[in-house]
C-alpha positions in Angstrom: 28.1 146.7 60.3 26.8 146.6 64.1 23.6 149.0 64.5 24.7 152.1 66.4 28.9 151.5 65.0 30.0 153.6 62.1 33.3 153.7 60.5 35.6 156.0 58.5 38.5 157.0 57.1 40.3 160.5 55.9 43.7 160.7 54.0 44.1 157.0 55.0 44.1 157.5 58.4 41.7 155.7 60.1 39.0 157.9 62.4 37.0 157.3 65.2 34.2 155.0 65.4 30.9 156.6 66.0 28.7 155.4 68.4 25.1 156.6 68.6 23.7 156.5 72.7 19.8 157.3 73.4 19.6 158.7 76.7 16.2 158.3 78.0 13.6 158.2 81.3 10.9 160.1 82.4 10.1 164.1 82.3 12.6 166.0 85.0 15.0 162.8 85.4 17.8 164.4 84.2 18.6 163.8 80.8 19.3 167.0 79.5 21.7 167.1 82.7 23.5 164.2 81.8 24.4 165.1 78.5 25.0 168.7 79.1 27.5 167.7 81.9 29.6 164.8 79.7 29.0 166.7 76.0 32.5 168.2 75.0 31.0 170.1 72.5 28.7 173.1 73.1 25.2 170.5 73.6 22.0 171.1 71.4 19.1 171.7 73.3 15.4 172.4 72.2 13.8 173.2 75.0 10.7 175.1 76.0 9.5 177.1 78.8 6.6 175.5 80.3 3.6 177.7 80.4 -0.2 177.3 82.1 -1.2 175.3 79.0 1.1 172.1 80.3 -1.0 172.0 83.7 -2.9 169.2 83.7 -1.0 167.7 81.2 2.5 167.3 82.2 3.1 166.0 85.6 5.4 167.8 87.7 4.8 166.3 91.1 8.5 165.8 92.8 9.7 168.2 90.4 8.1 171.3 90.8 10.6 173.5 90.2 11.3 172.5 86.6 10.8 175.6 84.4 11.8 174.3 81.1 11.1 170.7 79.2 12.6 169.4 76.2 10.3 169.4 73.1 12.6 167.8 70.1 15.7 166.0 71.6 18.9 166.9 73.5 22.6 166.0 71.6 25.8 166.2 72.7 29.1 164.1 72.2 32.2 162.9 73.6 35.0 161.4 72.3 36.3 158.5 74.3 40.7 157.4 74.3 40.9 158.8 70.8 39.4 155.7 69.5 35.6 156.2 69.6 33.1 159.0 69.3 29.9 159.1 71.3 26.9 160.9 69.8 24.3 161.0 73.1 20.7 161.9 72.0 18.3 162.8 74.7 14.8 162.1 74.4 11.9 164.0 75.4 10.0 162.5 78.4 6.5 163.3 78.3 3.9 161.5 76.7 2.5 163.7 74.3 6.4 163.8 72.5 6.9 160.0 72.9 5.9 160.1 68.8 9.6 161.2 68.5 11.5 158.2 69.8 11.4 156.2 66.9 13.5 158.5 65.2 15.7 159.6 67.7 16.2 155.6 68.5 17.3 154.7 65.4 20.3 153.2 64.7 21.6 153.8 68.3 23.6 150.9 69.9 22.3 151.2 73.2 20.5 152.9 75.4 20.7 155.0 79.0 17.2 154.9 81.1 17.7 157.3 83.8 15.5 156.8 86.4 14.4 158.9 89.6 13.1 156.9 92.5 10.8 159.6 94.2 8.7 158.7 90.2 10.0 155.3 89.6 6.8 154.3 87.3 8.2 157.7 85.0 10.8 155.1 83.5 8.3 152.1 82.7 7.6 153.6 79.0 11.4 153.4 78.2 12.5 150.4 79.4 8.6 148.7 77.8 10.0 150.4 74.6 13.9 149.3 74.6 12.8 145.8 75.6 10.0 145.7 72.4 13.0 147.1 70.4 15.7 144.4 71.4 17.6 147.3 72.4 20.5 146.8 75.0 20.2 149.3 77.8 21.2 150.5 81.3 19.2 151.9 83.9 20.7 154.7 85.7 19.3 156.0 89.0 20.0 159.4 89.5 20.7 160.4 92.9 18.9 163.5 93.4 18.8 165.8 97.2 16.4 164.3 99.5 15.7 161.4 97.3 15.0 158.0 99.1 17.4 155.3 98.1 17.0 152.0 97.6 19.1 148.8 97.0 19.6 148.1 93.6 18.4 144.8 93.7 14.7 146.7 94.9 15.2 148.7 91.6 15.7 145.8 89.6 12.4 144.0 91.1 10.0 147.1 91.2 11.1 147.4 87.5 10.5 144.0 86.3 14.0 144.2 84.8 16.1 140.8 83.7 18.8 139.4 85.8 21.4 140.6 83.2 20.4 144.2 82.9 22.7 146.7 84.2 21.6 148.8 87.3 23.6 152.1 88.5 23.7 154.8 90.5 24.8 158.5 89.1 24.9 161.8 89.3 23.6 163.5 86.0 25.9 166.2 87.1 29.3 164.2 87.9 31.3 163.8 85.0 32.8 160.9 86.3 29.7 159.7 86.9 28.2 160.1 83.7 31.4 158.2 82.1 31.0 155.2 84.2 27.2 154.5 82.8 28.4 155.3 79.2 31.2 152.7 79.4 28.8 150.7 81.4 26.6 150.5 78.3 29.1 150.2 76.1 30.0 147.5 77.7 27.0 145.6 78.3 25.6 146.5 74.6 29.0 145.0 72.9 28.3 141.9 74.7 24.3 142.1 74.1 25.7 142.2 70.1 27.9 139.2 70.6 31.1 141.4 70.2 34.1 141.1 72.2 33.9 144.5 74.6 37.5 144.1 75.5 38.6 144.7 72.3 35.9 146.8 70.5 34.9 148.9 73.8 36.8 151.4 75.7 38.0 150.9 79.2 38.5 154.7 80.2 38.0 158.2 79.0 
């Protein structure tokens, strides 16, 4: 059986395949967003308030209006043409919880690097870490308010990525959005596996 593709079957009918998705990228990018907006199921979330103890130790700078930050993992799922089941695990971005991303990695298919060009260098860790992995990823710029955009081409360059890794824009907010990079990954990570992503893969939601 494929890493991140799970089987099953109840009273011989044949259920959805589930799908484990990491959804990754530096702290404030927009993780928890992302799977809070495309979770059809009420999302768990483990997340702290940050107090005067994080200064100096988590950088806010571009988001300094963040109050809370994720301490365990985010989770949420959605289920895609009836046929598939995504389970989306959000990591937590700073440093000092990076500990954790072995187990929240495990066993996924593929991977979501959100990144947010006013901290491009946030999303170095995760793309270093799904590249050491042989893990089949995306990167996914969010598009945040008063945010300088760039070509994706620049993306691809400044982050050292390879010629066939997949670079997006989205909105962490957007539904829509958020379903184009998870097929995108889908996608890309069927084909990364040497499986046939027009038959294995869906094509809408």
């Amino acid at each position: 059986m494929v890493s991140g593709l799970s089987s099953r079957e109840a009273n011989g009918r044949k259920l959805p395949t589930a799908v484990k998705i990491v959804i990754a990228g530096g702290f404030g990018v927009g993780k928890t967003t992302m799977v809070g907006t495309v979770s059809e199921t009420k999302p768990l979330r483990t997340e702290e308030i940050l107090t005067d103890e994080s200064v100096g130790v988590d950088d806010v700078s571009g988001v300094e209006r963040k109050e809370t930050t994720t301490v365990a993992m985010d989770f949420g799922r959605i289920t895609m043409r009836d046929e598939y089941v995504l389970y989306l695990f959000g990591t937590p971005g700073q440093e000092r919880f990076w500990f954790m991303w072995d187990e929240v990695a495990l066993g996924s298919l593929g991977a979501v690097v959100l990144a947010d060009t006013r901290r491009l260098a946030d999303c170095f860790p995760s793309v270093d870490y799904f590249e050491r992995r042989g893990t089949p990823f995306v990167v996914a710029v969010n598009c945040f308010e008063g945010a300088k955009q760039y070509d994706l081409e620049e993306i691809q360059m400044a982050l050292n990525l390879g010629p066939k890794v997949p670079v997006m824009l989205c909105d962490a907010r957007s539904m829509e959005s958020c379903k184009k990079v998870l097929i995108k990954l889908v996608l890309h990570a069927m084909r990364y596996r040497g499986l046939t992503p027009e038959a294995a893969a869906p094509q809408s939601v």
